[in-house]
C-alpha positions in Angstrom: -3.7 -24.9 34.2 -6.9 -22.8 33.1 -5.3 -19.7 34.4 -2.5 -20.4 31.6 -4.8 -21.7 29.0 -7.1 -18.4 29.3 -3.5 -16.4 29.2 -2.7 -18.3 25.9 -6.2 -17.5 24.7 -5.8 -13.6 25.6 -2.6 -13.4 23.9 -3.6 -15.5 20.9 -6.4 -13.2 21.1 -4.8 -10.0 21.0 -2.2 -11.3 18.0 -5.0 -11.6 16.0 -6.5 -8.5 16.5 -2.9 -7.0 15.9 -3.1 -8.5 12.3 -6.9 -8.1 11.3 -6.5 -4.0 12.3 -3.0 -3.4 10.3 -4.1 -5.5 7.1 -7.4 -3.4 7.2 -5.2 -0.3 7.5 -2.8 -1.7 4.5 -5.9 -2.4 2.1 -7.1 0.8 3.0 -4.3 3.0 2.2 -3.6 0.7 -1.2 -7.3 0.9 -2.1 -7.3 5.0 -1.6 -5.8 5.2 -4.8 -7.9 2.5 -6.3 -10.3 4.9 -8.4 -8.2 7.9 -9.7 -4.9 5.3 -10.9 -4.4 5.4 -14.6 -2.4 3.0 -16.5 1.1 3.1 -18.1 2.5 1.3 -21.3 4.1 -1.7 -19.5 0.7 -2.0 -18.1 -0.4 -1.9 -21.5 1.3 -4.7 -22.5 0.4 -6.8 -19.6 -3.1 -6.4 -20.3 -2.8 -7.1 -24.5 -0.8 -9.9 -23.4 -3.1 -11.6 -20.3 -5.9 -11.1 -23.2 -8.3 -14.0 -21.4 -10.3 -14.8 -25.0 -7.0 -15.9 -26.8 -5.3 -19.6 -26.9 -2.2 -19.9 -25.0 0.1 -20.0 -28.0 -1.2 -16.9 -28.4 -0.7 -15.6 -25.2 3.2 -16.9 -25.6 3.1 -15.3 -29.2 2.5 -12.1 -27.8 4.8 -12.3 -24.9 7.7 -13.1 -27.1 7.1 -9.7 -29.1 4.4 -10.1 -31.4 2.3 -7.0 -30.7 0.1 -6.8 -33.8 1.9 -3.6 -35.2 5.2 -3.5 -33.2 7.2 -5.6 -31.5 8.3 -4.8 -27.6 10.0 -7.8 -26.3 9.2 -8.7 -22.3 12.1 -9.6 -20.1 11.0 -11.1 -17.1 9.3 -14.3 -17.7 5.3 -14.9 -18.7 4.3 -16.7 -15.5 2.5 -13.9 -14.2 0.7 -13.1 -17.2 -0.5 -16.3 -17.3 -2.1 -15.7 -13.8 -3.5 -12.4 -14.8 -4.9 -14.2 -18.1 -6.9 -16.6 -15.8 -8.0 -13.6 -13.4 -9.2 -11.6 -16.0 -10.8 -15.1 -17.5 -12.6 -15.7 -14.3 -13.2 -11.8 -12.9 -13.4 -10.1 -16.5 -11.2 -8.3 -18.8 -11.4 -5.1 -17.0 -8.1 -3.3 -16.3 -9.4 -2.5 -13.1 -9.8 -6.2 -12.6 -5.7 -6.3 -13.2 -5.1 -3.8 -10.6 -7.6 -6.0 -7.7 -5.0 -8.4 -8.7 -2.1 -6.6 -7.4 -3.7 -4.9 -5.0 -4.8 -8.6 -3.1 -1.0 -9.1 -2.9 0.2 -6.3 -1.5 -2.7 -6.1 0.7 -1.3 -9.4 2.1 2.3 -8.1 1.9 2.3 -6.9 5.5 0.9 -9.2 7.4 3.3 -11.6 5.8 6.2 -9.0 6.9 4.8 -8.9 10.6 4.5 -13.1 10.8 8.4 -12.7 9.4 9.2 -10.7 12.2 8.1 -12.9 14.3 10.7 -15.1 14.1 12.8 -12.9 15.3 11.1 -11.2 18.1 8.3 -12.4 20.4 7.5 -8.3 21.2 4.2 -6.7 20.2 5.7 -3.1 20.1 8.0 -4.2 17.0 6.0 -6.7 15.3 2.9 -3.4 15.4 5.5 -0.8 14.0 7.1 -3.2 11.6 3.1 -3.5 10.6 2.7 0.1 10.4 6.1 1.0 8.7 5.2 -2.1 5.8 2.0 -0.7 5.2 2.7 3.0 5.0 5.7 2.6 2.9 4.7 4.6 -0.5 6.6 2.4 -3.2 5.1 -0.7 -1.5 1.7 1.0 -1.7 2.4 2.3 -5.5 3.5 -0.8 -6.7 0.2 -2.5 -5.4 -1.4 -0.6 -7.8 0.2 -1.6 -10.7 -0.6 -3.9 -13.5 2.7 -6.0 -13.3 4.3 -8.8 -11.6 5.6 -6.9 -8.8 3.6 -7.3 -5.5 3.0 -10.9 -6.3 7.1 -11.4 -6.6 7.0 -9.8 -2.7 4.3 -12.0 -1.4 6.1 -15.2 -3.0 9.4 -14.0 -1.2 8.0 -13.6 2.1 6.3 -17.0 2.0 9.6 -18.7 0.4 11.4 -17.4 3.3 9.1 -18.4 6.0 8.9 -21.7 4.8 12.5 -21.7 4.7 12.6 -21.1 8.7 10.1 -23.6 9.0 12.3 -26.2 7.3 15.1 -25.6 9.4 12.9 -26.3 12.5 11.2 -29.3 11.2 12.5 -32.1 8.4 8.7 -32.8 7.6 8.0 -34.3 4.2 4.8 -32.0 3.3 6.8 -28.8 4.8 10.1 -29.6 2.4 7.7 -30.2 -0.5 5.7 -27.1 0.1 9.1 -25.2 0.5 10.5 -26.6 -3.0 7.2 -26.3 -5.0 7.3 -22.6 -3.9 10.6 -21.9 -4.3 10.3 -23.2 -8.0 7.1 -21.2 -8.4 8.5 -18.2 -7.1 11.9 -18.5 -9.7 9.7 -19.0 -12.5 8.1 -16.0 -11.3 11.2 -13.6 -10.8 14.7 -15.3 -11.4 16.1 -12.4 -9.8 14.7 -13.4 -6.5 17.4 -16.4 -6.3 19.2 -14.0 -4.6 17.8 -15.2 -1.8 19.1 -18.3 -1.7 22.4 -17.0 -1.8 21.6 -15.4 1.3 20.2 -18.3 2.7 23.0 -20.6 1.6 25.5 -17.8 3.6 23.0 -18.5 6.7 23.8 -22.4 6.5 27.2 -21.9 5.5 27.9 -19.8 8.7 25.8 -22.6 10.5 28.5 -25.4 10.0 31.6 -23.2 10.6 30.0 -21.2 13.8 27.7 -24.0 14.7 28.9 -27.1 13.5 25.7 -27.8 12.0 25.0 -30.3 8.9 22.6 -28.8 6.2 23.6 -31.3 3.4 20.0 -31.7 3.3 19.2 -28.2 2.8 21.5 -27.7 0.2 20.4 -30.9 -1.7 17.1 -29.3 -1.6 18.5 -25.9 -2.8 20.1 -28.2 -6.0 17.0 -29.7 -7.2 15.2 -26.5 -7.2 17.7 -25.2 -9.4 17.7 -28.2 -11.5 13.9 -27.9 -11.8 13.6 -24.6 -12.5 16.3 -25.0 -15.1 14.3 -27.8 -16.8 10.7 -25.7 -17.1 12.2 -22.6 -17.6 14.9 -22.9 -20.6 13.7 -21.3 -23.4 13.3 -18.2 -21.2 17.0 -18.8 -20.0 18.8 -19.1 -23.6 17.0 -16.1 -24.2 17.7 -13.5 -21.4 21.4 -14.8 -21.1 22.2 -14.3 -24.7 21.1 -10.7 -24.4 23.9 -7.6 -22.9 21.4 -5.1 -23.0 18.0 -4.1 -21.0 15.2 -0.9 -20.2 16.8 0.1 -17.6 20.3 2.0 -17.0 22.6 2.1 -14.4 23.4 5.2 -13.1 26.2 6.4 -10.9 23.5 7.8 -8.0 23.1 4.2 -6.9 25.8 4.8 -5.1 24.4 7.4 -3.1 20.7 6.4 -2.3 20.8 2.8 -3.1 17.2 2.7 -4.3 16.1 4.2 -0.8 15.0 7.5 -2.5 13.2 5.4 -4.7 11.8 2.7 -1.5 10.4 5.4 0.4 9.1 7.7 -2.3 11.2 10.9 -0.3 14.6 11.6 -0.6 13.7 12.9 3.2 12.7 9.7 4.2 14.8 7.4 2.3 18.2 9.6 3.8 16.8 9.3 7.2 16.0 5.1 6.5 19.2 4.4 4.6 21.4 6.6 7.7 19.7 4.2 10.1 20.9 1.0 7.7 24.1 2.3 7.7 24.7 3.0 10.6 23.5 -0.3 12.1 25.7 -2.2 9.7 28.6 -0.3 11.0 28.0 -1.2 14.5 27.2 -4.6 13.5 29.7 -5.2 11.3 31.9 -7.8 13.8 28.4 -9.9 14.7 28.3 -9.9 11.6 31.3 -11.5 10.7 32.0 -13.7 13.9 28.0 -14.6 14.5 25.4 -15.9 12.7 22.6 -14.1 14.6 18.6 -15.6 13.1 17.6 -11.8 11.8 21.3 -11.3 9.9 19.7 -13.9 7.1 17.7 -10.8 5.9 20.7 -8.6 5.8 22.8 -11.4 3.8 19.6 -11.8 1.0 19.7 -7.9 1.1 23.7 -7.1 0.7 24.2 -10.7 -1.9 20.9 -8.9 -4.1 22.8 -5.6 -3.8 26.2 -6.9 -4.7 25.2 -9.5 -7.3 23.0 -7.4 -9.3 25.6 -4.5 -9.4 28.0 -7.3 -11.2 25.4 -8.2 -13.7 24.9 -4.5 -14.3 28.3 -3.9 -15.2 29.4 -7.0 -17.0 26.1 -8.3 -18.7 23.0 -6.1 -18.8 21.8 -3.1 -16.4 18.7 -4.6 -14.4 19.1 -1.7 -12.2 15.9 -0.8 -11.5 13.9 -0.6 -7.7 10.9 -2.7 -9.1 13.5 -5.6 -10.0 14.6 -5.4 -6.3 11.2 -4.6 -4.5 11.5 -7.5 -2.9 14.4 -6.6 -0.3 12.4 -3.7 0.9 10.2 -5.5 3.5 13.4 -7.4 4.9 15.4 -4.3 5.1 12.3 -2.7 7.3 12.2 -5.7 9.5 16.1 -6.0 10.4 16.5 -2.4 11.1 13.5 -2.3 12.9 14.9 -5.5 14.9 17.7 -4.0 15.3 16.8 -1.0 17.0 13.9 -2.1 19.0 17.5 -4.2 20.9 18.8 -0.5 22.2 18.4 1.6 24.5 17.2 4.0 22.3 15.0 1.8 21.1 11.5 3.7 21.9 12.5 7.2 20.2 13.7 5.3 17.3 10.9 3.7 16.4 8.5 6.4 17.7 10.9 8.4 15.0 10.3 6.2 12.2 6.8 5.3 12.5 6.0 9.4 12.1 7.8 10.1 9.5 6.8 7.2 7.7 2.9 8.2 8.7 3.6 12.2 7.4 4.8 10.8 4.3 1.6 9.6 3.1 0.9 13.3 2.5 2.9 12.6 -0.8 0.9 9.5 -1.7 -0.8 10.7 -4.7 2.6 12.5 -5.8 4.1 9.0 -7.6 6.9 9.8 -10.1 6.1 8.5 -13.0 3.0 9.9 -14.3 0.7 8.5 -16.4 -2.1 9.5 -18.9 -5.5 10.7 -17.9 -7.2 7.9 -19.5 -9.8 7.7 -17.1 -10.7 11.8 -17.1 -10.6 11.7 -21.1 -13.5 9.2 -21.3 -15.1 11.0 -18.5 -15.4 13.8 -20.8 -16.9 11.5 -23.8 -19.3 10.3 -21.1 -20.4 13.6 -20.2 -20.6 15.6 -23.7 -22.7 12.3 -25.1 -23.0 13.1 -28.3 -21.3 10.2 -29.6 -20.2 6.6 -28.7 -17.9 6.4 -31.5 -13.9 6.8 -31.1 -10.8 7.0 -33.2 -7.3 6.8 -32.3 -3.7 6.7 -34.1 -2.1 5.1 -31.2 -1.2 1.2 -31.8 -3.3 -1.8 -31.2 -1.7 -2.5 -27.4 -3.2 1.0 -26.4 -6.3 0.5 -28.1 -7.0 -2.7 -26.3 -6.0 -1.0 -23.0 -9.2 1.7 -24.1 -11.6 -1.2 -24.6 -10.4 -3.1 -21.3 -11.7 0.3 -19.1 -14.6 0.2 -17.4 -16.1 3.3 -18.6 -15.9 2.1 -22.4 -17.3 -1.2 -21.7 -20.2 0.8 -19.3 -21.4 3.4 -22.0 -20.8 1.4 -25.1 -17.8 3.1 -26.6 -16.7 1.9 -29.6 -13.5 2.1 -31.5 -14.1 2.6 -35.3 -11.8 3.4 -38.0 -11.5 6.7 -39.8 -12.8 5.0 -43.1 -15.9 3.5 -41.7 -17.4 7.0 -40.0 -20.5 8.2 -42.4 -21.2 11.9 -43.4 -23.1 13.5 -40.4 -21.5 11.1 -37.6 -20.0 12.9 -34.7 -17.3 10.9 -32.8 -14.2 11.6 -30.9 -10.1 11.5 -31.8 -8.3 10.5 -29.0 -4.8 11.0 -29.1 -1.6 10.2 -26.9 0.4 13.7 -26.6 3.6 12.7 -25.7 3.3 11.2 -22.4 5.7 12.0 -19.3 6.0 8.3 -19.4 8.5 8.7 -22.3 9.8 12.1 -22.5 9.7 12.9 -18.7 7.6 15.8 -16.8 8.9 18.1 -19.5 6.7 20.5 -21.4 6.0 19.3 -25.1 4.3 21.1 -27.8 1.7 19.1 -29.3 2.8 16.3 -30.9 2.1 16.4 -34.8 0.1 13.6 -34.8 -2.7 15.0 -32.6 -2.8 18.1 -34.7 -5.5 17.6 -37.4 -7.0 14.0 -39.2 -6.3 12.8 -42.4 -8.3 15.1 -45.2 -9.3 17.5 -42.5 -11.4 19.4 -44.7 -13.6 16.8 -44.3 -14.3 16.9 -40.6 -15.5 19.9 -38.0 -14.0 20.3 -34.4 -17.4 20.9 -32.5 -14.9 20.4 -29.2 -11.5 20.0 -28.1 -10.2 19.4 -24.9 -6.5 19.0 -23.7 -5.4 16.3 -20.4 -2.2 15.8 -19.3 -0.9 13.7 -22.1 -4.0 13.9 -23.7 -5.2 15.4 -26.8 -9.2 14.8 -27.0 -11.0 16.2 -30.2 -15.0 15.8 -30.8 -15.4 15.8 -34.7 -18.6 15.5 -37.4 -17.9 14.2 -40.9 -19.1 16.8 -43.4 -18.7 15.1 -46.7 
């Protein structure tokens, strides 16, 4: 009896070391990027919008396209701003504060992943490389860096489907409520990510004709989320299904990478990952239809999320995008890593993908969308310090974004208008010249706007220095 106690302890032991070492290893590689990541303009607009010292209705106001000078209309729903709003309320309104935010979540992401697996496989070997794979995948690592719903929509996931195992195990009050108060939050979160209930309605489904078993519960459960979620969230639903259009566009090379180019940051990679998928489907194809194997759930949130999303595309509005999705990523790494670790191949396989999901870290700081040099361009202010003061063309969402940085609040920067500068006062134009984030990786001439002030007569370039995106002029009023 001690003999098998100690034996629990060891083991217990060692599954905790297991987690504590790949989490450290996941905030690590996430928090690598920490210091050098710039923001975009859908960042921009989640920081105007999470704006801690304004009233709710404000908040809302802003959400629903009131931008001061413009109006840019947000489709996913403003749950997550209000979180961010009471982060930056309790933490400060830093954008770097934004990014901990995100980064917290998809710290957590894979250990969350590896207690998924676990479900599924009682083997160390898997559950470590599923760890490893999670943790070094680039988009995942990317993504945990933005300013934007997106890793918290993945964490959600992962707990909603956990929970969901643990409901099938146990009819527990405190487990179903937990399960239904979570599954609410997370659709008020991400409606896309009801997907997975259609995959876990195909589980049960499969259940009573394979099995013979009931789930009337289960699917009783499934109905009043809906019906909750419905109720708190129908303003937001008249809205997004009276609209046909969307940011994003569907293009005809879905149908060759299905977002794996995009999932793995490589088209290298993501060939060799989606191959795998493939082929495994293939070969699986009959369990699939005549079993109802515990790990095929995953597979049925992944193919109804492909699927049903492809039909909105087409008949409603495009929504075609990897971010929308991010959320299938995890599950597709755990089933084909599942899958494989059951052949006899099994060791090269995942000896195969671990490397090459390891050497592709050597493109980590090559993301795809670029973004201004924010960060660099106030360096450069900081360093010349001749003046504090700064003027900008760009709109009021960018020049909060400027006054959230850490820098400007740090050296007391200070945003001033054109009009207010006296004769004699040096300060600094900073201007936006047209940013990969809109025209692509192209080369632009300089945008007309960053070529010379109003009444330049009036003002003397003492310096002038050019980032990517970036046009950065050091000026003194004459007369």
């Amino acid at each position: 009896m001690i003999k098998k106690y100690k034996k629990l302890q060891k083991n217990n032991l060692e599954w905790i070391l297991i987690f504590i070492s790949i989490t450290i290893f996941s905030f690590v590689l996430r928090y690598y990027l920490f210091d050098v990541r710039n923001s975009w303009h859908d960042e921009y607009h989640s920081i105007y919008v999470s704006d801690p010292s304004i009233s709710y209705k404000e908040t809302l106001a802003r959400f629903w396209g009131d931008k001061g000078d413009h109006t840019l209309v947000e489709f996913y729903p403003p749950l997550y701003l209000f979180l961010l709003k009471m982060f930056f309320k309790a933490f400060g309104y830093i954008d770097d504060n934004g990014r901990i935010f995100s980064l917290i979540f998809g710290t957590f992401v894979v250990p969350l992943s590896m207690y998924l697996s676990t479900y599924f496989t009682k083997s160390k070997k898997t559950v470590i490389v599923i760890g490893i794979i999670v943790a070094s995948n680039l988009f995942l690592i990317w993504q945990s860096l933005e300013i934007r719903a997106h890793m918290l929509v993945v964490f959600v996931n992962l707990i909603n489907i956990i929970l969901f195992f643990e409901i099938l195990k146990s009819k527990k009050i405190i487990k179903v409520f937990i399960y239904y108060l979570i599954s609410v939050f997370n659709l008020s979160l991400w409606p896309i990510s009801g997907l997975i209930f259609v995959g876990k309605g195909i589980f049960l489904v499969k259940e009573l004709i394979k099995n013979k078993k009931i789930y009337d519960f289960k699917f009783l459960i499934f109905f009043a989320i809906l019906v909750t979620y419905i109720i708190l969230n129908l303003d937001y639903l008249k809205f997004n299904l009276s609209r046909d259009f969307h940011y994003t566009n569907f293009s005809e090379t879905f149908f060759y990478n299905y977002h794996f180019r995009s999932f793995y940051g490589s088209v290298i990679v993501g060939g060799a990952f989606l191959l795998i998928f493939g082929l495994f489907f293939l070969v699986k194809i009959k369990e699939l239809i005549l079993e109802n194997i515990r790990e095929n759930i995953l597979l049925y949130i992944i193919i109804s999320t492909y699927l049903l999303t492809i039909i909105y595309s087409y008949f409603r509005a495009s929504i075609m995008s990897p971010k929308y999705v991010i959320f299938i990523l995890p599950l597709i790494i755990i089933w084909i890593i599942i899958k494989i670790s059951r052949t006899k191949l099994s060791n090269l396989l995942l000896i195969f993908l671990t490397l090459i999901s390891i050497f592709n870290l050597k493109n980590i700081n090559k993301y795809t969308i670029e973004r201004p040099e924010t960060k660099l361009a106030l360096e450069k202010i900081v360093k010349v310090n001749n003046s504090n003061l700064i003027y900008t063309k760009e709109n009021i969402v960018f020049q909060n974004y400027l006054e959230t940085k850490k820098l400007f609040h740090e050296n007391n920067l200070r945003l001033i208008q054109l009009d207010k500068i006296q004769v004699g006062e040096k300060f600094w134009f900073f201007c936006l010249n047209n940013p990969r984030f809109a025209h692509g990786n192209q080369k632009l001439e300089i945008h007309k706007k960053c070529l010379k002030l109003n009444d330049e007569n009036n003002y003397e370039v003492i310096n002038q220095f050019k980032f990517p995106d970036i046009i950065l002029k050091n000026y003194i009023k004459k007369n």
